[in-house]
C-alpha positions as semicolon CSV with decimal commas, in nm:
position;residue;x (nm);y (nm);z (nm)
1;X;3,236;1,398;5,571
2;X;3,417;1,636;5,372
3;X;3,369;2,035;5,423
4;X;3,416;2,111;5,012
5;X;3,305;2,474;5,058
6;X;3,517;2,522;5,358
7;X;3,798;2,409;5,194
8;X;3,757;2,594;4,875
9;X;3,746;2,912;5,070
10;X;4,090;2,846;5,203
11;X;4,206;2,779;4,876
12;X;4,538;3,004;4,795
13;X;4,754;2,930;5,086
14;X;4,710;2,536;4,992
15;X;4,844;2,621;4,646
16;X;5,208;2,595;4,809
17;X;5,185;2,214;4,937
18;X;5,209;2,056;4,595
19;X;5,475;2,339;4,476
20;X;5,690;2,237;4,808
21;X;5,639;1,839;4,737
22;X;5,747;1,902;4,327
23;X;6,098;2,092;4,489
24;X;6,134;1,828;4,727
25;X;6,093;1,534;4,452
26;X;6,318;1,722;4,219
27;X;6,618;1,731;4,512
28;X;6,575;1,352;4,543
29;X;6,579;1,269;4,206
30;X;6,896;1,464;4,164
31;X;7,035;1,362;4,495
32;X;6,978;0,996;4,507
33;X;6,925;0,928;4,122
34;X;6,742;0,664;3,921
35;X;6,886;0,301;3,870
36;X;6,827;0,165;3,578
37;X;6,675;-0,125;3,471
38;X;6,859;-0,397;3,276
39;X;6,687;-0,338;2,921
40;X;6,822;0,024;2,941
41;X;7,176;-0,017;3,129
42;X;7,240;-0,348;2,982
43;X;7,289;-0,682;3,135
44;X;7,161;-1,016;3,137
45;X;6,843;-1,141;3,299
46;X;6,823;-1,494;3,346
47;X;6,509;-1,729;3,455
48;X;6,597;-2,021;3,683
49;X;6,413;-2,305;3,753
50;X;6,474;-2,429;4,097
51;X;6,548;-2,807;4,170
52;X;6,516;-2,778;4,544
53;X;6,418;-2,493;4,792
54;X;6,669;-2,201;4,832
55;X;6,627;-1,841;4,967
56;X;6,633;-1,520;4,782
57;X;6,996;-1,449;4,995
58;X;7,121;-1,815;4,949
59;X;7,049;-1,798;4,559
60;X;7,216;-1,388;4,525
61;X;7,522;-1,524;4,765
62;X;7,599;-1,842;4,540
63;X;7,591;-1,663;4,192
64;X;7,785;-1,345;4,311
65;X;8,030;-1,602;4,419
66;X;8,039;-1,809;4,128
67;X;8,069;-1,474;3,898
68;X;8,300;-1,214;4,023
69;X;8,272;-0,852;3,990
70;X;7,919;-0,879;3,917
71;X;7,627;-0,656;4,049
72;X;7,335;-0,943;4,114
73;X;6,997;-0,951;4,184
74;X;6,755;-1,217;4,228
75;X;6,393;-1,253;4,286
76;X;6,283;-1,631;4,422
77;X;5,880;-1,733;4,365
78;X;5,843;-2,058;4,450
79;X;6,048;-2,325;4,231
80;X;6,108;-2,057;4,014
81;X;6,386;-1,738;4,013
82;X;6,444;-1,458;3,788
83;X;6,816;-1,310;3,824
84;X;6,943;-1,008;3,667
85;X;7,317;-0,957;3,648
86;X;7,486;-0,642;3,510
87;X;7,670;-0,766;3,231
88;X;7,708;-0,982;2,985
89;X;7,749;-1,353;3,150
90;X;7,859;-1,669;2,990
91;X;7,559;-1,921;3,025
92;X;7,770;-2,201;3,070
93;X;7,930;-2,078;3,346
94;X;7,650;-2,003;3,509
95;X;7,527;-2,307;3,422
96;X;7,798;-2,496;3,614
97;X;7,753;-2,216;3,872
98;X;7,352;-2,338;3,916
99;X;7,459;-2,698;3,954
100;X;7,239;-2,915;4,159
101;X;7,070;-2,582;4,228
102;X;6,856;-2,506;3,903
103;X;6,823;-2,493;3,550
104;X;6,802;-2,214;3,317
105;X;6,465;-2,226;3,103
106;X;6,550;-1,863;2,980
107;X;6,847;-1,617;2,906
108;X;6,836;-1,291;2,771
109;X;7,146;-1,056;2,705
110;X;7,088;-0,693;2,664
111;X;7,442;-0,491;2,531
112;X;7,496;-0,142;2,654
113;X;7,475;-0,029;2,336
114;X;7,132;-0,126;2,266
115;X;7,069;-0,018;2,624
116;X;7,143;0,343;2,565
117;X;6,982;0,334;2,217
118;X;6,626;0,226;2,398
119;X;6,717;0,553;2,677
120;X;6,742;0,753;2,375
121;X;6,408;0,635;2,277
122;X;6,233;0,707;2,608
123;X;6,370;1,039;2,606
124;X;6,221;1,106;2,293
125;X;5,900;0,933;2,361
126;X;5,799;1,103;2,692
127;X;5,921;1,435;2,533
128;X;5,672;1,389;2,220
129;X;5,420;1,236;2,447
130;X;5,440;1,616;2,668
131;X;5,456;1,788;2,349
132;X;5,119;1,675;2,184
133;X;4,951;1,694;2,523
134;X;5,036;2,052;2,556
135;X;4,921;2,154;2,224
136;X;4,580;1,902;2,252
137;X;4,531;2,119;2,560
138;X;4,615;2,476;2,402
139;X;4,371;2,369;2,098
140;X;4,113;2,306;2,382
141;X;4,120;2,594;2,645
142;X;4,241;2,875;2,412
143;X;4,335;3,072;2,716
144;X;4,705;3,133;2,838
145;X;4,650;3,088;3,217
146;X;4,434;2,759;3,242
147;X;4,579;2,574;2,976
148;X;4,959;2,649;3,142
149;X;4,857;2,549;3,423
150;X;4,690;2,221;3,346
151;X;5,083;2,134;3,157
152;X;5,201;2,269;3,483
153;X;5,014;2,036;3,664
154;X;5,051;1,715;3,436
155;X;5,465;1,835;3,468
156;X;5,421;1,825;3,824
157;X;5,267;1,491;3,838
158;X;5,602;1,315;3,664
159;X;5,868;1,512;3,857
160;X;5,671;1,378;4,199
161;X;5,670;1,044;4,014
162;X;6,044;1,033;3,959
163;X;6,115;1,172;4,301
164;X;5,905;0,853;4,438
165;X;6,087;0,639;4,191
166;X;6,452;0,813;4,300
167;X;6,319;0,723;4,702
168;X;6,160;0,396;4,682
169;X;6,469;0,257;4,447
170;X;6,207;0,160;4,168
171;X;6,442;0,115;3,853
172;X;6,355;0,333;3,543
173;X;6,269;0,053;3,290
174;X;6,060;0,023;2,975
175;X;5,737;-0,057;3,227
176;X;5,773;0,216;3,457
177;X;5,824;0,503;3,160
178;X;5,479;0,332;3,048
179;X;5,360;0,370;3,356
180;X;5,459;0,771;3,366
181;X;5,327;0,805;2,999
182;X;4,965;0,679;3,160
183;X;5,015;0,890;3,443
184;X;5,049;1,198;3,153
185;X;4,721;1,075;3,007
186;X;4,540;1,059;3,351
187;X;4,645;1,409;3,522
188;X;4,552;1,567;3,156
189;X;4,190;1,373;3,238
190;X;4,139;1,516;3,542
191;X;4,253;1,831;3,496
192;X;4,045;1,929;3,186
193;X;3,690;1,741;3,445
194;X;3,783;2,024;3,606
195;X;3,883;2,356;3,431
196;X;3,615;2,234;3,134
197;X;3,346;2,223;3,458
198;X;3,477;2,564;3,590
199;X;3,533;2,770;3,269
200;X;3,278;2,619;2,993
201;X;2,968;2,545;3,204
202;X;2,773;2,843;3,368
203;X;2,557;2,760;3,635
204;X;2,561;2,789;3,986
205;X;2,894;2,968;4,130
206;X;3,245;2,915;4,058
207;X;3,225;2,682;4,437
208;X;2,904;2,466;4,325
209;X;3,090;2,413;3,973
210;X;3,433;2,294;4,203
211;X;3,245;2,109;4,425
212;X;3,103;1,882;4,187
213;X;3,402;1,893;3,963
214;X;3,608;1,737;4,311
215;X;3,381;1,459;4,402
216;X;3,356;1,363;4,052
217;X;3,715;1,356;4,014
218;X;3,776;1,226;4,385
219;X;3,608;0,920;4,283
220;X;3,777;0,878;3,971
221;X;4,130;0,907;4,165
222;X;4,035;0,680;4,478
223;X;3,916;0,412;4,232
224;X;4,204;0,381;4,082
225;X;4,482;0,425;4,378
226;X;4,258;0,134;4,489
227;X;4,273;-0,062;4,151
228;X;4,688;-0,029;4,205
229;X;4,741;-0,068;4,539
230;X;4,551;-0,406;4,487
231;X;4,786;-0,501;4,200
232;X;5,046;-0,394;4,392
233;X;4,954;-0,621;4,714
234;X;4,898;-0,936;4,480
235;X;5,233;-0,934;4,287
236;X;5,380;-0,869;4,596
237;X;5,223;-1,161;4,828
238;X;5,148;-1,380;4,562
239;X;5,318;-1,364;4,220
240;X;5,671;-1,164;4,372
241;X;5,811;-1,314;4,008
242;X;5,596;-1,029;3,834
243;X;5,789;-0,777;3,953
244;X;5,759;-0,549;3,653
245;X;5,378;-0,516;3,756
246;X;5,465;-0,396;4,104
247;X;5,676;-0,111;3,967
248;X;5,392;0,004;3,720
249;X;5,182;-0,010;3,993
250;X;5,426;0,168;4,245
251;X;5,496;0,437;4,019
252;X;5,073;0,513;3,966
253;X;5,014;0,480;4,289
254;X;5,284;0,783;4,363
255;X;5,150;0,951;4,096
256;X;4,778;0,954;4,114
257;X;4,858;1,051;4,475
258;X;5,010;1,372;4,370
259;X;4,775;1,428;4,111
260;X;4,488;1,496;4,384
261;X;4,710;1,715;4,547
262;X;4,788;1,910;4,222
263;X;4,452;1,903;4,069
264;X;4,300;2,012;4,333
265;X;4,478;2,228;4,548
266;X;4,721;2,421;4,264
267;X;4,519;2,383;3,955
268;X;4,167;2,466;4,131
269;X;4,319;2,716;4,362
270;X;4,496;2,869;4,038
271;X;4,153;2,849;3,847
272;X;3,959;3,037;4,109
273;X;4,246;3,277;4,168
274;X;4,219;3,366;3,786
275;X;3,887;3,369;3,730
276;X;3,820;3,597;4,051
277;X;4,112;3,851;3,936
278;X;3,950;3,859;3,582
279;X;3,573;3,939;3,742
């Protein structure tokens, strides 16, 4: 069983964990980098349907030799594989490429124009998304320290994300910036559970009001790690053709990881830390 008053009295030298883990994801991200996914690089993504059994590395080894100079990928669920190809491909040629092999059912062609246009977009939507949540949270707290640090925290949360991201090779696509935008909206959630249980409510001590604050919160987070790690596990074993839902729910699971560790070690430890130098 957990010790929450034992660890809350040990509170400022645990501040430092989630600060080292945020420099650490922020030298992988710019070490090892993002790929891209094909909506937002370009390329073509192409849905197969297989006329006799073939393996992931069979299927990847006979298109890259049937189209030259051509990054390939290819994902193989039952009689059925979805291949993504940087670049634009003719469809006849792969066509004649997938003889006696498969049949396309689906082709879509994404230019790099287009590609960079939808970046552009994500830029602009995850910086708007940051923006509003700040202010929201400034309108809530009215008080410089806690409300910084709660944007702190929520900042924290995406940089650890990306760093996962940059280490596990998941591919920044449309699904896994709406997977970071949710992860905004949840670390806000928890964060305000606890600096609106600390600061607004008066009874008991600042401990009793963090205690309950962390189980509540605990719960919340454990639910849903669980909740993803589940998805995760399914599209993995069962449905590996889905594999935009395995990156949404890779990229939550890293980030509602390091949301307990911010929430609760920085932005508690911060709380108390303020709210002790203001007595």
């Amino acid at each position: 069983m957990i010790n929450y008053e034992r660890f809350l009295e040990s509170y400022k030298p645990l501040i430092i964990i989630p600060v080292v883990i945020t420099i650490i994801a922020i030298i992988l991200a710019l070490t090892i980098g993002l790929e891209e996914g094909i909506e937002l690089k370009g390329g073509t993504t192409v849905v197969v349907h297989l006329e006799k059994p073939i393996s992931q590395g069979e299927l990847k080894a006979l298109i890259s030799d049937g189209i030259s100079n051509q990054q390939v990928d290819v994902m193989v669920s039952k009689n059925q594989a979805t291949v993504e190809i940087a670049g634009n491909v003719d469809v006849v040629e792969l066509s004649s490429v997938l003889e006696g092999t498969g049949t396309i059912s689906s082709y879509r062609s994404v230019g790099p124009v287009l590609g960079k246009e939808s970046m552009t977009q994500i830029y602009y939507a995850l910086a708007f998304a940051f923006i509003f949540m700040s202010i929201t949270v400034f309108i809530i707290f009215r008080d410089f320290v806690p409300s910084i640090t709660v944007i702190t925290v929520a900042l924290s949360d995406i940089i650890i994300a990306i760093g996962g991201m940059s280490l596990f090779g998941i591919p920044l696509s449309v699904a896994s910036v709406g997977a970071i935008l949710m992860l905004i909206g949840y670390s806000v959630d928890t964060d305000i559970l606890l600096t609106t249980r600390i600061l607004k409510r008066k009874e008991g001590t600042i401990t009793q009001r963090a205690i309950t604050a962390m189980k509540t919160g605990l719960t919340m987070a454990v639910t849903s790690i669980s909740s993803m790690v589940t998805l995760y596990l399914v599209v993995i074993f069962l449905i590996p053709s889905a594999q935009t839902l395995a990156d949404i729910a890779a990229v939550l699971i890293i980030g509602l990881t390091a949301d307990i560790l911010t929430t609760w070690l920085m932005n508690l430890g911060i709380l108390r830390w303020y709210l002790e130098a203001r007595k």
